[in-house]
N, C-alpha and C positions, 0 to 999 in steps of 0.2 A: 322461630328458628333463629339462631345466633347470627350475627353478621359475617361470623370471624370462621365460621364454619368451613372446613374445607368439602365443596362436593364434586363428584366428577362431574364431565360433560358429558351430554349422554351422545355424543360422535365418536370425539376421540379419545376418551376416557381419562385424560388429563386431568388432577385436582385442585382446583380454582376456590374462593373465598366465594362465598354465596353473591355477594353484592355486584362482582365480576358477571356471571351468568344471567342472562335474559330471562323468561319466563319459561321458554323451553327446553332450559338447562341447556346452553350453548355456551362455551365458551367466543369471547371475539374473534380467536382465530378459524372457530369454525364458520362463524357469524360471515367471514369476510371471503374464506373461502366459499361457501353457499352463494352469497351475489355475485362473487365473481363468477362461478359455473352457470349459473342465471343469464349476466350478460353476454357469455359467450356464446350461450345456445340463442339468444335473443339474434345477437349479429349472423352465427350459424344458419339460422332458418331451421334449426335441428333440434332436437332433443324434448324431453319432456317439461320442462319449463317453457320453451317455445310452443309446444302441442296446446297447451294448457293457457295458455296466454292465446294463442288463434281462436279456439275457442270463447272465450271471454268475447273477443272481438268480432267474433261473427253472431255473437248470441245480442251484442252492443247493435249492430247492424241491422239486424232483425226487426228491430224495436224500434227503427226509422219510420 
């Protein structure tokens, strides 16, 4: 695949040069928005990033 290629993101659909996009076709700005939604549910105590991460953590605890 060309470097120079332009493909979308697959979020926001925006056309970015390959080299730009991660592996799962994100562009950085969705890249930054995704963590930031992340830690906000992290500080929250809320949402599915949070859900999903308690779990991690109580499956870690388990195993004590």
């Amino acid at each position: 695949m060309s470097e120079n290629k332009m493909i979308p993101c697959v979020d926001c659909g925006k056309e970015h040069p390959r080299k730009e996009l991660n592996r799962k076709l994100r562009c950085p700005d969705c890249r930054i928005k995704i963590l930031r939604d992340n830690m906000q549910q992290l500080m929250d105590h809320e949402g599915p990033h949070y859900e999903k991460w308690k779990q991690g953590v109580k499956a870690a605890a388990e195993k004590l």
